[in-house]
N, C-alpha and C positions, 0 to 999 in steps of 0.2 A: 467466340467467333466461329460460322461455318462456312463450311464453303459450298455452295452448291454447282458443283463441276464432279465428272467424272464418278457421280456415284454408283454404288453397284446396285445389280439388277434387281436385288432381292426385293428394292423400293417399286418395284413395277415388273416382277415379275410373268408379267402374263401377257404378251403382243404379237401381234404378225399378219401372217400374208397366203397369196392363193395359188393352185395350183399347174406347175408348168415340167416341162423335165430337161433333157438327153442331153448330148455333147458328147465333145470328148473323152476318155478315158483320165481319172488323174493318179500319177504317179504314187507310188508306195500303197499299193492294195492292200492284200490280206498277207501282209506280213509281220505282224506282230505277234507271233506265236507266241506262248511263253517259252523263254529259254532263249532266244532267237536273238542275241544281240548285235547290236554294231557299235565303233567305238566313236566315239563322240567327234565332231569335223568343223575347225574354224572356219568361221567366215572371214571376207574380207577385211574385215576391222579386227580379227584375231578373236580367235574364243579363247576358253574356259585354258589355263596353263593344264598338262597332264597331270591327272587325277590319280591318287595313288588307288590302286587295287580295292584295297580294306574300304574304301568308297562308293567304288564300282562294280563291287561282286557281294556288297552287304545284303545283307538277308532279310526281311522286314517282318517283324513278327506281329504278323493281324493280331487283332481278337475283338471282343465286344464292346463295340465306342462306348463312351461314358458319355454323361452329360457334366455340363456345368453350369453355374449362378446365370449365366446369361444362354444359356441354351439346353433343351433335355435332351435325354438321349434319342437317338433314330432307332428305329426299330429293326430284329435281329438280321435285316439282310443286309445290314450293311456295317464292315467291318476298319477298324481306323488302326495306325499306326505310326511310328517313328520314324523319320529321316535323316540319317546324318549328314548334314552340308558342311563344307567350311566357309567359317566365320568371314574369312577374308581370301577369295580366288587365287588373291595375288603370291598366298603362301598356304596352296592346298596340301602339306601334310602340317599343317599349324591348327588351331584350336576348330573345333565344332562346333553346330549348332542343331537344334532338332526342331524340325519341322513334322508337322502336325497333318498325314494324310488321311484319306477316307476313302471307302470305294463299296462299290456292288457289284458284283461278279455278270457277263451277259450273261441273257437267261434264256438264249435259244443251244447255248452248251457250248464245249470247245471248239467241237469241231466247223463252225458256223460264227467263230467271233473272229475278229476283226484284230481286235488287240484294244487297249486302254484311250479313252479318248479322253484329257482333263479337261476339265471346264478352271474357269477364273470371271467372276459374277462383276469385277469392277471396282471399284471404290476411285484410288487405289486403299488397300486398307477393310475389302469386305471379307469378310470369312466362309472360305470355300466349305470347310467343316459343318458349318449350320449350313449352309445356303444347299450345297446339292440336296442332299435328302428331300426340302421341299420343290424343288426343280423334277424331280425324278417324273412324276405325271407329266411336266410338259415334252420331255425325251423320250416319253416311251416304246415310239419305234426304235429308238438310236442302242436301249438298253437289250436290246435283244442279239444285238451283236459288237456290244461293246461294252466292256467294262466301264462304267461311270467312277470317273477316279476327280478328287478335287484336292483340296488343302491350302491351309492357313499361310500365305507365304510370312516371307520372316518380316519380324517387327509386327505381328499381327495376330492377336486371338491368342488360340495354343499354339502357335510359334515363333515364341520368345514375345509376345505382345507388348507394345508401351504403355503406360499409363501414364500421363504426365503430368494430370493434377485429379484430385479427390472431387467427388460428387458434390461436395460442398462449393469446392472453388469453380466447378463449371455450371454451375446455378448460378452463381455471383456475375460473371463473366458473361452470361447473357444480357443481364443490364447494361454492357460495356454500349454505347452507341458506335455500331459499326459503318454510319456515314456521318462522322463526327461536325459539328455546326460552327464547332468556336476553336480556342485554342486548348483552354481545358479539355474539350471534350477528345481535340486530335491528341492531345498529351495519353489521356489516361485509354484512349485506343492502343498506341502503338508500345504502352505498357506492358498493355495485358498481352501483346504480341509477344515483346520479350520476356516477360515473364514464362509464360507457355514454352519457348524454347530452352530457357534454362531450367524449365521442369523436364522438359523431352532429354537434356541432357544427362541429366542425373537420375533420371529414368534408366535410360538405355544405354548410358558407356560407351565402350568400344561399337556395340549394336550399331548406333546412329550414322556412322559413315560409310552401312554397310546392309542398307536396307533398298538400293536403287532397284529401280527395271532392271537395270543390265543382270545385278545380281541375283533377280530373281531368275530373270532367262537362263540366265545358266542354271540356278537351282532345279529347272526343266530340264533341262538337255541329264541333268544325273538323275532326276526322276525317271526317264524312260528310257533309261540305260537301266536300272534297278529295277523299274518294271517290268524289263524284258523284252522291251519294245526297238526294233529296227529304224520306225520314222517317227514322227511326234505326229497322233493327229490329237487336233487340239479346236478349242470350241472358247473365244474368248469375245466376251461382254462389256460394252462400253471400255475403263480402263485394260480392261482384258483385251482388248484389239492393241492398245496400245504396246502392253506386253507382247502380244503376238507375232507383231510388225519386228519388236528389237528381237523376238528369237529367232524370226527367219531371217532375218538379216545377219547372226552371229553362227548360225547353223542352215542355213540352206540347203545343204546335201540330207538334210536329217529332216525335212519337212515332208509330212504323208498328207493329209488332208486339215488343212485350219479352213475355220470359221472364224471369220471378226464380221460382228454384228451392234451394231449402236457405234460407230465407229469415231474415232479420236483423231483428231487432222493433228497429222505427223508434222507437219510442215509449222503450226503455228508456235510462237514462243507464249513465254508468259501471260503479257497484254494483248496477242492473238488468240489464247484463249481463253481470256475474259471478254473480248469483245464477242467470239466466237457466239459462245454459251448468253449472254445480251442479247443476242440476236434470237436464238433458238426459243429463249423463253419466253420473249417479246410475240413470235409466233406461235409459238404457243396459245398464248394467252388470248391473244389473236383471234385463232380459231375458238376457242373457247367462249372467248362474248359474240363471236358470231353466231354459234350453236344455241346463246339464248336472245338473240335475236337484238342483241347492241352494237352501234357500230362500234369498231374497235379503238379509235381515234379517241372519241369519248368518253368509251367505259375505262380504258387506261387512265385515260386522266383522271377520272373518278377513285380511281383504286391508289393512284397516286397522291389525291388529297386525304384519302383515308389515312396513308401510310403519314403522312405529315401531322394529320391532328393528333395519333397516336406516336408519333415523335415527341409530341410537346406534353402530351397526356396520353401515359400507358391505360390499356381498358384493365376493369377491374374483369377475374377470372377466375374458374373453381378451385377451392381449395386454400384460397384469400393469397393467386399469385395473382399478378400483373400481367399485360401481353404488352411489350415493347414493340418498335418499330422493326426490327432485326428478327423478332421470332413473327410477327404477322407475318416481314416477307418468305421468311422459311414457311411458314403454314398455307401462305399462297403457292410455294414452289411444289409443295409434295404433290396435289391432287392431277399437276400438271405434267408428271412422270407417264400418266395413263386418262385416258378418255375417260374410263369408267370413275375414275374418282372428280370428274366436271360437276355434279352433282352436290357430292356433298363440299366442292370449292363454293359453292350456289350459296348455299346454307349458311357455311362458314361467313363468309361476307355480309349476308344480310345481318347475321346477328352481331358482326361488328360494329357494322352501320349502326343497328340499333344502342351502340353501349355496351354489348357482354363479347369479351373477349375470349370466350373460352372454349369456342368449336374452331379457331384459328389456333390455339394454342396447343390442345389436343394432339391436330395434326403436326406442328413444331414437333413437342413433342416422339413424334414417331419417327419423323423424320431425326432427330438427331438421339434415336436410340432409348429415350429414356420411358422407364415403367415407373410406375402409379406411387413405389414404393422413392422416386427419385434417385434412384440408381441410374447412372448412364454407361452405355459401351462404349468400348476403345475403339469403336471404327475410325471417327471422327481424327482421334488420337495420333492411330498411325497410317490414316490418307495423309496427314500434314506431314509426319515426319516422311515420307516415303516422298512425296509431291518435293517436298522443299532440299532435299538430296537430288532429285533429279532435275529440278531446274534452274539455271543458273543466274538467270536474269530477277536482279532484286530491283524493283524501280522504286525511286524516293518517293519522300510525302509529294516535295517541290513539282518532280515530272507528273506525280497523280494528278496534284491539282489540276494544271494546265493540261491533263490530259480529259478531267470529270463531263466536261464541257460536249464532247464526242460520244462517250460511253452515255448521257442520259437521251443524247438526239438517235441513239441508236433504242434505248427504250427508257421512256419516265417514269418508268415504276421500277425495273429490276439497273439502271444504267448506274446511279450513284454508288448503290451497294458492289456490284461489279467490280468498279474503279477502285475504288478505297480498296478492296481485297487485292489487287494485287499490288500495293504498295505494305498491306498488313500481314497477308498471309506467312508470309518467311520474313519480317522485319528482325531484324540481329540475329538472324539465324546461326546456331553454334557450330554450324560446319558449311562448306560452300559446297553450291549445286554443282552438277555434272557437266551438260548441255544446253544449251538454248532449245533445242528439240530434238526430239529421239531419232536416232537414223534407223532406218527401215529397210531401205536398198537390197534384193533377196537373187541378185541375179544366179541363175540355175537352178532355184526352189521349185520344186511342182506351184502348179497353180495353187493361187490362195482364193479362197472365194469372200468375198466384202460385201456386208450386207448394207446397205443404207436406206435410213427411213425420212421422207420428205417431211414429214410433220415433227422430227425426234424434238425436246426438247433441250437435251443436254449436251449431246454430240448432234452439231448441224449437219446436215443432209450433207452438204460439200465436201465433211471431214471426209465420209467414204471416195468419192473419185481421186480426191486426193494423198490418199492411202493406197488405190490401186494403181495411180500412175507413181507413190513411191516406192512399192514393192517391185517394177519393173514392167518391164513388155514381157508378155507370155508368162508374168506370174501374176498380178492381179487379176482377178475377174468382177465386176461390178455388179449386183446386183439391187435395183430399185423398188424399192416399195413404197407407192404414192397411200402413205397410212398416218396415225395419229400416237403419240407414247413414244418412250423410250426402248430404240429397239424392237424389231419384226419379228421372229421367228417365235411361234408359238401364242403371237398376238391375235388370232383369227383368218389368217387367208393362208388359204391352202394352197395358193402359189409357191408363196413363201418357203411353208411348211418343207411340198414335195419336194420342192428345188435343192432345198437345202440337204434332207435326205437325200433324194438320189444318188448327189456329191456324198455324203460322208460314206452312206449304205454301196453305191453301186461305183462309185468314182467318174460318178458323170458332169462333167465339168459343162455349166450352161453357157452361153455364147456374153461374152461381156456387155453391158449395156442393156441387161433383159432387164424388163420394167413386170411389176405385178401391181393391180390397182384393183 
């Protein structure tokens, strides 16, 4: 089963916007010296309990990243290391855990940097470790007077990663039909549900109730106390807004300059944002048969009898696999992350049409991680465990049904798959969710700045207003990008672009409500 929500940036890597400037000044400048600290400050809903010393004064011994099976090494400028967190907040001198950072020193020198800016690319569950190094070309004003710092939060990659079933059984599991027809078919779905979490359990232990947002935000708040950093400024991507919203909210006095870009409506639960994400990709897609010149009304429904006949009859595909209905609609989702990949969506399609299922599959494929050799990654892995800890609303098969009916009038091609996920996604989940939705609320934070894109396909345009009226008056700032992909900054408009820098580079906070088109 996948989910297509909330994925990290690395699927669309490359969008944005044109150029504009000034404002205000924003709080916490050039005070990230090294050496420079301040001690960690709860927010209203209570932060991090005090952290013992040995936590907060540890020492972090760079050296030269390694690579692994699923990533090579980055090359020598950029050095990775250990983090000690506790395992569990609630008893921080109690056991540890190591988290997996990485970083590249600014390159305009000390005296001219800024202090450490992390990134977090999305998922939940994308790996900051492989992701920044390729990012680095698209920062590279920001790399000149800021350390590019990232890392594997827990449950993820190299730190403490899940794996909760073998390459073999997530081959298998593709075949599962995830908009099940009959009783059979809804049986041996919400199996393969449980099963998957009784793999995450006996994966991850103790881990699994201890992989949330909250838990990671604080993992932040002791990263740049260890970095040496005064405020957090911080640059987060699709899921990574969401992250960014709970840490100014649990730390507010410690906020320097955040970026959330592709942004996550705070505000919706579960079935808010599955409908949410229905909606986005609907436009999407939208725009997309307008660009070849179909009306959208039509060629939806088109794409949506495709998805039917290959319900009933998988296409045959390289390599003597199949393409089910579940990995066509993944192979339609991916090219829809980014304009530039409309194209070969073009492609793909036709040659479904015609009977070969294997440039839809391809894409599947890439989207859920796996190489040529059938290997798959743990992104997949631990977005669910991380997702399914944070949210607390489990709806039954019973409420899906009678809810299916709404989700496909919102879109006939992506609405069925939608609905079924969220009654699948965390079905007999081994531990109970957190929240119905993240609290964000950041009163007294410097301004955040919220990037939102009218065309995104994952996070709706709306989630950002809705992030900036829940960070607060005088801490949200909204910025619009009437553009196409997941995510602005770095997408081509140099609005965008400036705007964004000025803020990080000069602390120039734009006036809320600025539009770049």
């Amino acid at each position: 089963m996948t989910r297509f929500a909330r994925w990290t940036a690395a699927a669309a890597a490359t969008l944005l916007l044109a150029g504009c400037g000034g404002g205000s000044p924003a709080d916490g400048g050039d005070e990230g010296k090294n050496g420079d600290k301040a001690p960690a400050t709860a927010g209203p809903s209570g932060g991090s309990p005090g952290l013992p010393a040995s936590l907060i004064s540890q020492k972090l011994d760079w050296g030269r990243c390694k690579g692994t099976s699923d990533s090579p090494a980055p090359g020598s400028g950029w050095q990775c290391a250990t983090l000690k967190a506790p395992l569990d907040y609630a008893k921080p001198d109690g056991e540890t855990i190591g988290l997996a950072l990485i970083r590249s020193r600014a390159t305009a020198g000390q005296d001219k940097r800024i202090g450490s800016l992390l990134f977090n690319f999305g998922g939940p569950g994308g790996s900051g470790v492989s992701t920044m190094p390729l990012y680095e070309s698209v920062v590279g004003p920001l790399h000149q007077r800021y350390d590019l710092v990232s890392w594997d939060p827990r449950g993820v990659a190299a730190s403490e990663g899940v794996r909760c079933r073998g390459d073999k059984a997530v081959q298998a599991a593709e075949s599962v039909d995830a908009t099940p027809d009959d009783a059979a078919e809804e049986a041996a779905y919400f199996k393969d549900a449980s099963d998957f979490g009784k793999g995450c359990a006996k994966a991850a232990g103790k881990l699994l109730s201890h992989v949330s947002t909250t838990d990671t935000a604080r993992d932040m708040d002791l990263m740049r106390q260890v970095l040496g950093d005064r405020r957090m400024h911080y640059f987060g991507i699709s899921y990574g807004t969401e992250l960014g919203g709970v840490y100014a909210h649990l730390f507010p006095k410690n906020v320097g300059r955040l970026v959330l870009d592709a942004v996550v409506d705070p505000s919706a639960d579960t079935v808010g944002h599955a409908k949410n994400q229905t909606l986005g990709f609907q436009r999407a897609l939208d725009d997309y048969l307008k660009s070849t010149g179909q009306d959208p009304k039509q060629g939806s429904r088109k794409i949506a009898d495709l998805l039917k006949r290959i319900d009933a009859k998988p296409l045959p595909a390289t390599g003597g696999r199949e393409l089910g209905q579940t990995l066509a609609l993944t192979g339609i989702v991916l090219p829809l992350y980014s304009k530039e990949g409309w194209p070969r969506l073009t492609e793909a399609l036709k040659d479904a049409e015609n009977g070969d299922g294997s440039a839809l599959l391809a894409l599947a494929d890439a989207y859920n991680d796996r190489d040529a050799s059938g290997h798959y990654g743990t992104t997949t892995h631990s977005q669910r465990v991380i997702s399914c800890l944070d949210d607390k609303q489990r709806p039954t098969p019973e409420e899906t049904r009678k809810r299916l009916p709404e989700f496909e009038r919102i879109s006939p091609v992506f609405g069925e798959f939608m609905g079924w996920d969220t009654a699948g996604w965390c079905h007999d989940w081994p531990v109970a969710g957190q929240f119905d939705h993240p609290e964000v609320s950041a009163p007294g934070a410097a301004p955040v700045l919220v990037v939102g894109n009218t065309g995104d396909p994952a996070t709706p345009y709306e989630g950002a207003r809705r992030m900036a009226d829940g960070l607060g008056k005088g801490v949200g700032v909204e910025l619009t990008w009437k553009g196409e992909g997941h995510g602005a900054y770095g997408s081509g408009s140099d609005c965008v672009d400036s705007t964004v820098n000025s803020y990080l580079l000069d602390g120039a906070v734009p006036k809320d409500g600025k539009v770049c088109s």
